[in-house]
N, C-alpha and C positions, 0 to 999 in steps of 0.2 A: 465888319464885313457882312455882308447882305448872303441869303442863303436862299437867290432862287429854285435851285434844283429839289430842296431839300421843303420847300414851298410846293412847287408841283406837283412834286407826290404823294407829300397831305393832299393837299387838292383834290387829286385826282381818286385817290381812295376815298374820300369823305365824298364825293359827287358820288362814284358808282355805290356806295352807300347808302346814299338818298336815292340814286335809280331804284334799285331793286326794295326798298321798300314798300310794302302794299298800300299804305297810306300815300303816296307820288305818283299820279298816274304818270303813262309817258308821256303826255304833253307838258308836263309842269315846266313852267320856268324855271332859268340860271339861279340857284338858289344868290340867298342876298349878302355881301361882302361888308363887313364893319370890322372895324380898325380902330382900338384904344392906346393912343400912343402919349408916351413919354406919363405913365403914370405909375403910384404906387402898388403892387399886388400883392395880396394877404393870399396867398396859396391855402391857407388852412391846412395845410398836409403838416404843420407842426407851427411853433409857435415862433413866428419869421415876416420881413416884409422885403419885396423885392424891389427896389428903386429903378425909376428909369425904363420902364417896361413897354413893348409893346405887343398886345395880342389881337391878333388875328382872329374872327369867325368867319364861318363859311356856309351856310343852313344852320343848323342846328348845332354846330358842335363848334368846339375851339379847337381853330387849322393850325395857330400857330402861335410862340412866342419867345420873347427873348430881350434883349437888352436893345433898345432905340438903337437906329441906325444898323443892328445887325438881323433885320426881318425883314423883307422884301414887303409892302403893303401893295393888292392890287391899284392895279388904274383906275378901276371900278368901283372900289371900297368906299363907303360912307365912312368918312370920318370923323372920332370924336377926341377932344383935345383933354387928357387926364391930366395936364400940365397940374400941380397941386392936388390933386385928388388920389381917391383910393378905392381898387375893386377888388369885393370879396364875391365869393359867392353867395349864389343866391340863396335866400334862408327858407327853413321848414318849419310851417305850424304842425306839430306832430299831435297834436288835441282840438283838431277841428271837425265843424257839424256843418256837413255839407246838404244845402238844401235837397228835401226828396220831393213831397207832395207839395208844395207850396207853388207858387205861380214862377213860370220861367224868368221872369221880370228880377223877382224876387233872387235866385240862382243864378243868375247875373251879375247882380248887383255886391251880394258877397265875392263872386271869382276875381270882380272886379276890385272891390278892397281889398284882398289878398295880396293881386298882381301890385297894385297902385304902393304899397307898402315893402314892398322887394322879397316876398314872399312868393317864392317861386313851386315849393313841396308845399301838399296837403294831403297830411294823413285825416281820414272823415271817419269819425268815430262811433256812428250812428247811420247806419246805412237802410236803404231806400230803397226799391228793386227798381227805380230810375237809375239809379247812379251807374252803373257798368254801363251805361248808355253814354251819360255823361263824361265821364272819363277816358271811354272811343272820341267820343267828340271832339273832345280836347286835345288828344294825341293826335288826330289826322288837320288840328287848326281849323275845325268847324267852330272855334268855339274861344275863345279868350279866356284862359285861367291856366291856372299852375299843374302841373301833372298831379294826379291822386290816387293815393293806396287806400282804398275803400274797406272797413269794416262790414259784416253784417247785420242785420235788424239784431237790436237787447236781447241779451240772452239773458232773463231775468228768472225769478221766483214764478210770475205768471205763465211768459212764452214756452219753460222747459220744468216742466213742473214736477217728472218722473225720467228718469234715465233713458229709457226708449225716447222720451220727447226729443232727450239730448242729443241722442245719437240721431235720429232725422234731423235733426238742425243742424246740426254739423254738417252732415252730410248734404244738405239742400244748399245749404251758403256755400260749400265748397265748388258745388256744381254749377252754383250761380255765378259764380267770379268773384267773387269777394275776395280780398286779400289777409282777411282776419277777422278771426271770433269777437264780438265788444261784452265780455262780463257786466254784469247788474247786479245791484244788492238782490236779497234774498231767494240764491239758491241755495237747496240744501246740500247737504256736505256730497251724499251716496251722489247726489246727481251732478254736483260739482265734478267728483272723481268720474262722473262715467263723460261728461262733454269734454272733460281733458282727456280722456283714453279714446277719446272718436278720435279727437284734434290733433294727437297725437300720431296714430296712424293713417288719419286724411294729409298730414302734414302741415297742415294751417295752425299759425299762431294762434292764440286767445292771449287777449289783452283788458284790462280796464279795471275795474274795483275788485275789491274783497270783500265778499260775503260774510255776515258775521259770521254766520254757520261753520264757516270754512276756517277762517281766521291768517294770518299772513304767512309766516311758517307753512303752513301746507300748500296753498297754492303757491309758492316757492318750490316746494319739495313735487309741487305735480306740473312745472314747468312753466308758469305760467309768462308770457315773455315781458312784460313792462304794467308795471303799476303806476296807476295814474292818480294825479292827486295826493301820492303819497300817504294811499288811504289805507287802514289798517294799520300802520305803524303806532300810532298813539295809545291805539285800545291793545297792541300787543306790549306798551310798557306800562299797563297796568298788573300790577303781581296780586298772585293769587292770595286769598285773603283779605281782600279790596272791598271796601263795602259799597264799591258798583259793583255793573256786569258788564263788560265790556262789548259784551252784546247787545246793548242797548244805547250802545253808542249814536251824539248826534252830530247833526254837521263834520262829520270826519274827527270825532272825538272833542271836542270843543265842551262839553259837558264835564269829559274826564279829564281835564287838566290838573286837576287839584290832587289826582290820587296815581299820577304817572312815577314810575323807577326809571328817572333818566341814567343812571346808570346799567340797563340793559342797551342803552344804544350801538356800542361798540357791536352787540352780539346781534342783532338787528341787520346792521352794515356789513358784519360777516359773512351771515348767512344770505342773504341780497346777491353781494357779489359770486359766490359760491354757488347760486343756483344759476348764475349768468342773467338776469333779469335786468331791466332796466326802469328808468324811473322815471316821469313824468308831471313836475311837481305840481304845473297849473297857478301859481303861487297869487299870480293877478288874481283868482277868480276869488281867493279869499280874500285878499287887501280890497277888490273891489267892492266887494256881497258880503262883508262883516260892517259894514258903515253903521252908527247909529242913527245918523240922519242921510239921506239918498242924495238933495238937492242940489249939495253942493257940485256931487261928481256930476249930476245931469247936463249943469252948466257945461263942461267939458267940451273944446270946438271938434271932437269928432263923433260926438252925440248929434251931431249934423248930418248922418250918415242913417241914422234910426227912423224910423218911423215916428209921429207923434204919439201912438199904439205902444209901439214895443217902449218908448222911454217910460212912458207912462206906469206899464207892466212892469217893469225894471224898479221905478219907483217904490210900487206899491209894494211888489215881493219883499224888496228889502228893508222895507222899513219896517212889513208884516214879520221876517225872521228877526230884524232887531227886538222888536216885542216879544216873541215867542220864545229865543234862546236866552232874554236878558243881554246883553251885547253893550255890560261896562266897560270904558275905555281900559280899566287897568285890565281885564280878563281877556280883551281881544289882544292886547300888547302881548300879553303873557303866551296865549295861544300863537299869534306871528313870530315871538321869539324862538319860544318850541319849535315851530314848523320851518324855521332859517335853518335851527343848530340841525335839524334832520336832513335836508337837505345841504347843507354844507359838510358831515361828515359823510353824510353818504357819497358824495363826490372825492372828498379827501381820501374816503378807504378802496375806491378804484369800483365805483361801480357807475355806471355809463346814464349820464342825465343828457336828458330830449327833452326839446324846447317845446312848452305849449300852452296857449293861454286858454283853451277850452272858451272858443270864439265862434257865433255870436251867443251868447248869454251873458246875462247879468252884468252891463254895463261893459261888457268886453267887447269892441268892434270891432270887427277882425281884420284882421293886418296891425290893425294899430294897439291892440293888445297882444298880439306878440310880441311886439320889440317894445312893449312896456314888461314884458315878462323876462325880455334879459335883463332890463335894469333890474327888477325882481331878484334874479338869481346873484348879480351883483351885489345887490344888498342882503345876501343870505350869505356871503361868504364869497364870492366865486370870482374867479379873475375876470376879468375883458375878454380873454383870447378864453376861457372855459364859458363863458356865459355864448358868445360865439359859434362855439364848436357842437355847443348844445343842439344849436341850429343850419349846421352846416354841415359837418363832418357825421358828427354823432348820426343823424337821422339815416345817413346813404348806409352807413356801419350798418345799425340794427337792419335795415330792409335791407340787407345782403345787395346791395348796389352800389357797393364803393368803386367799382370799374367803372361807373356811370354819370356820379353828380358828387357833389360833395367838397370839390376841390375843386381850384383852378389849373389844368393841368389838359394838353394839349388829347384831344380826342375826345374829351368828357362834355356830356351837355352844355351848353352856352347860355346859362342861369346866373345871370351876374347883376347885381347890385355897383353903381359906379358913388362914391361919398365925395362929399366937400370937406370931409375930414376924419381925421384918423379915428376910429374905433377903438384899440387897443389903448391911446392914453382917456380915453372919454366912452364910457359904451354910447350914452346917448347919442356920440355922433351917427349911429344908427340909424339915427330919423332923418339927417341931412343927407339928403338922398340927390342925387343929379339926374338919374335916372335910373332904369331899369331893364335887363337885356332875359325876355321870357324864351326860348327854346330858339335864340338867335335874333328873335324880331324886339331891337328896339324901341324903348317908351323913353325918349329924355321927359324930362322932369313939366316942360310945357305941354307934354301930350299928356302924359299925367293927369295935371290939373284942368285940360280939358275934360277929359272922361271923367274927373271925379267932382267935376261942376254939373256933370249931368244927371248924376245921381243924389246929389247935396240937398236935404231939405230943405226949403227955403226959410229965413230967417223969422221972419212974421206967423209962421206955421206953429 
């Protein structure tokens, strides 16, 4: 049974919605009507699929949905055929580096693999004092990319060198718009504690590494909201009496492997969960940047996407850390197994892992090293429907905007990913993508690949 009445007045709220926002002038057109009928939906709201489905968008948001045959689809509506298919929400890179000073060409060209890959959230972890620019842009449709929750410029050993540094930078990012602090190695402990007591009562997150000064336990203990990289854990299961320092930790503890007490793990994941923190494990960025040799992954067909500069750069880095750390196959095996069993209990003991491939660097091109980073998480332990949620649910969670994106669920953003095949038995069907719906406006899969033919290195290049 068809439910026009009950149609209309979604409608009719979801329009005076878009009137009174200041991003719409009054002239704007009839926002645009798409209709995905008779397909599978992954709600994400738990671990479920709902057959037979048709939903409704109407601007930006989803009007409607329900079981084929019982939703009223406009006269108007473009429609798409999910006959066999499947829509999830749209996913989050939660460890991305959103161009600042670089050429617009260039910040383009990343929003664009973001979008093109159904990456619809980006949290930008290195921020710019363009970017609040950028991210109006993109909320009022001046601009093609995914909405973004913006860090501010490193707060490192250099930028905040003394407590008073601390508390001006706090205070300056907060006043700038930033939506979070981005930690850097080498602050000290006193000025560590005094940027989390700015951030604290500025109300702004701090996010990113652990200092060794600091070590992980306390920035736990001083709020810190998500660690990224999963950095600090290794050098915190080094036990005292160790004839390292843990302070001298390289590559994210990659040194220390040999002198680790896996048995503090459990207490590790305790305390994690307990301070409400979340985790960020990045996992690509090591499987990709620990290679002994580069060439092979350079080949990769979305190193088409690189410049002939940046592959190059990529090259040369990594084959220059292969040399410097020693990067024998059995000690990187050793180090990725490590690095799985952390983030697999840390998800098994209830503490909240965000999807992020820390894109673009080091052979990770953004979009497409995200969803090489569920399969990551995948092979760390993690189910389909958690490697998923990593990227869908999880991110709206942390950013307190679960009333807004995250789920498929009628009023919520209209951020959808449409598949040629189920995710939940296969994660890679991830990349079998049909198309992509950004804040209501439609990309099928041949517009897609228009727009990413036009950014595509040329082959001879």
């Amino acid at each position: 049974m068809k439910r026009p009445q009950q149609w209309s007045a979604t409608a009719a709220a979801l329009t005076t919605t878009l009137a009174i926002t200041p991003s719409v002038c009054a002239q704007a057109p009839a926002p645009d009507v798409v209709a995905f009928e008779n397909v599978t939906v992954l709600p994400m709201d738990r671990e479920r699929t709902l057959t037979g489905q048709t939903v409704v968008v109407l601007g930006r948001r989803i009007a409607d949905m329900g079981p084929a045959g019982q939703v009223e689809i406009p006269s108007d509506a473009t429609r798409v055929d999910g006959t066999g298919k499947y829509l999830i929400p749209g996913m989050a890179e939660m460890h991305g580096h959103i161009p600042g000073g670089e050429s617009p060409e260039y910040a383009d060209r990343v929003l664009l693999l973001f979008v093109a890959n159904g990456i619809t959230t980006v949290r930008g972890m290195l921020g710019a004092p363009s970017q609040p620019d950028l991210r109006a842009a993109i909320g009022r449709g001046a601009k093609l990319g995914p909405q973004l929750f913006i860090a501010g410029p490193s707060l490192n050993g250099n930028s905040i060198p003394t407590p008073r540094a601390a508390w001006q930078a706090v205070t300056e990012q907060r006043a700038s718009g930033f939506d979070l602090l981005k930690v850097h190695p080498g602050i000290r402990g006193n000025v560590y504690d005094a940027m989390a007591a700015a951030a604290n009562r500025e109300g702004i997150h701090f996010a990113g590494h652990v200092p060794a000064d600091v070590g992980l336990l306390h920035v736990l203990e001083k709020g810190q909201k998500t660690i990224e990289h999963v950095d600090g854990y290794i050098e915190a299961l080094v036990p005292r009496g160790a004839p390292v320092d843990p302070r001298n930790s390289q590559w994210f503890g990659f040194n220390l492997i040999d002198h680790v007490d896996e048995s503090k793990i459990p207490d590790l994941v305790a305390a994690t969960r307990a301070a409400g923190a979340w985790v960020t494990p990045t996992q690509v960025l090591f499987e990709n940047g620990m290679l002994s040799e580069a060439s092979e992954t350079a080949q990769r067909p979305e190193m088409m996407y690189l410049s002939r500069e940046q592959l190059d750069n990529y090259v040369r880095s990594t084959n220059r850390r292969a040399e410097q750390l020693g990067l024998a196959p059995e000690r990187v095996d050793r180090f990725i197994t490590l690095r799985r069993r952390l983030i697999r209990e840390l998800h098994e003991g209830g503490v909240g892992i965000l999807l992020g491939a820390d894109a673009p660097q080091v052979f990770n091109v953004p979009g497409f090293a995200t969803l090489q980073e569920m399969t990551a998480l995948v092979d760390a332990g993690l189910s389909p429907y958690a490697a998923l949620e990593a990227g869908t649910k999880n991110p709206a969670v942390y950013l307190g905007k679960a009333d807004s994106f995250g789920t498929i669920e009628v009023g919520k953003r209209a951020d959808l990913v449409l598949l040629d095949a189920n995710p939940l038995a296969d994660i890679h069907n991830v990349k079998r993508q049909a198309g992509v719906m950004l804040a209501g406006r439609w990309l099928p899969a041949s517009e897609i690949e228009r727009l990413l033919a036009e950014v595509r290195r040329p082959t001879d290049d």
